[in-house]
MIBA-155703 format. One line per 4 residues: number of its first residue (from 1); for each residue x, z, y of C-alpha. Coordinates in Angstrom, 2 decimals. Last residue first. Example, Ala and Ser with C-alpha at 12.3 -4.5 7.8 and 13.67 -1.06 7.14 Angstrom:
<nodes>
2	13.67,7.14,-1.06; 12.30,7.80,-4.50
</nodes>
This chain:
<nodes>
99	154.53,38.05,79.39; 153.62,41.47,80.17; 155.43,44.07,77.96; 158.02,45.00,80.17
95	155.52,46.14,82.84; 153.44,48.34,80.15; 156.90,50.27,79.57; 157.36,50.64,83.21
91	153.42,51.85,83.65; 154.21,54.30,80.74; 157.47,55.93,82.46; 156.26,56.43,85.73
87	153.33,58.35,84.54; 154.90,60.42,82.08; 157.67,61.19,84.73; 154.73,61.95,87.57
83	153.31,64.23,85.16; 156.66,66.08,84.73; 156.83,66.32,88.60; 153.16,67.61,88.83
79	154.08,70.45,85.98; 156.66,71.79,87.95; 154.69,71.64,91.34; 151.87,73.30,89.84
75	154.27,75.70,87.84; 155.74,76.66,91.43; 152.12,77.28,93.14; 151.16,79.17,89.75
71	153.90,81.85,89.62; 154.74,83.02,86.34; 155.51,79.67,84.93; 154.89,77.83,81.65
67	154.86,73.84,81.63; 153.29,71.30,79.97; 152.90,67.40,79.44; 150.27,65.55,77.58
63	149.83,61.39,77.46; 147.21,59.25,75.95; 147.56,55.49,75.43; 144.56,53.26,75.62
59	145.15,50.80,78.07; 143.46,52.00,80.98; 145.50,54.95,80.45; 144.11,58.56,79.42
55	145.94,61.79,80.94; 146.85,65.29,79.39; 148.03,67.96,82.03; 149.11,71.48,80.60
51	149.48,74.18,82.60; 150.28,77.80,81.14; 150.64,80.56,83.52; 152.23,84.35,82.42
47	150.91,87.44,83.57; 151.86,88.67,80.11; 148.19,87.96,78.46; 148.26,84.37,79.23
43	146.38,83.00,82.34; 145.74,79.19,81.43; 145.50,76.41,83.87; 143.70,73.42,81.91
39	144.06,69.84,83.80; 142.60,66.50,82.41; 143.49,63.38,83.90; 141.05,60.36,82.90
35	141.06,56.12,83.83; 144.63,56.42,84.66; 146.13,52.58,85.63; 144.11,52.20,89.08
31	145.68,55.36,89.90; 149.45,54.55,89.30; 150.81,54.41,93.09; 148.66,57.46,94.01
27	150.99,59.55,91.69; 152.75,61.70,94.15; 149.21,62.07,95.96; 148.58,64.57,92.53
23	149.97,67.16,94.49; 147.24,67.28,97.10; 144.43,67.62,94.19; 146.69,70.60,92.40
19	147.52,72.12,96.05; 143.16,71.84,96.46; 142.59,73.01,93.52; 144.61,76.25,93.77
15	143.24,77.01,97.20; 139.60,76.61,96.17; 140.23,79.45,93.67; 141.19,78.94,90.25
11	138.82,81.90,88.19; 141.15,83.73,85.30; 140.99,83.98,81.96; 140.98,79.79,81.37
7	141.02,77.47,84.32; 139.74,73.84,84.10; 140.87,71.05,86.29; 138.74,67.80,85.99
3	140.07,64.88,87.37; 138.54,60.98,86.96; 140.76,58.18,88.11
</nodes>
């Protein structure tokens, strides 16, 4: 699984990554199945985060979540549990369809 976090109008520190990379354990279970996960942190102009996670599966389906927060450690976690959803609920879908 390929990562690439991207922060717009501000610089993510090595700190931010690294609680992003760390939080993204929860999903270990489905990493053979996500070829891409793209992450873009945005700073809005009211102090305001958006994140927004879009991921590619192996089998051609694309997914995007998002959240908005104020603090970035909290929207982090927010927007990891909403990925982990998205996640969960793909892989069951692709389970159902096997013969």
């Amino acid at each position: 699984m390929n990562v690439t976090i991207k922060s717009v109008h501000f610089d993510a520190d090595d700190l931010t990554k690294e609680l992003l990379e760390e939080k993204l354990h929860k999903i270990d279970f489905a990493a053979d199945k996500i070829v891409d996960m793209d992450f873009t942190l945005t700073r809005e102009k009211d102090r305001q985060f958006e994140l927004e996670a879009k991921m590619h599966f192996r089998w051609g389906k694309r997914g995007v979540v998002k959240t908005k927060s104020f603090d970035l450690s909290q929207g982090i976690h927010e927007l990891i549990e909403k990925v982990d959803l998205k996640v969960r609920k793909e892989v069951e879908k692709v389970q159902e369809h096997k013969p």
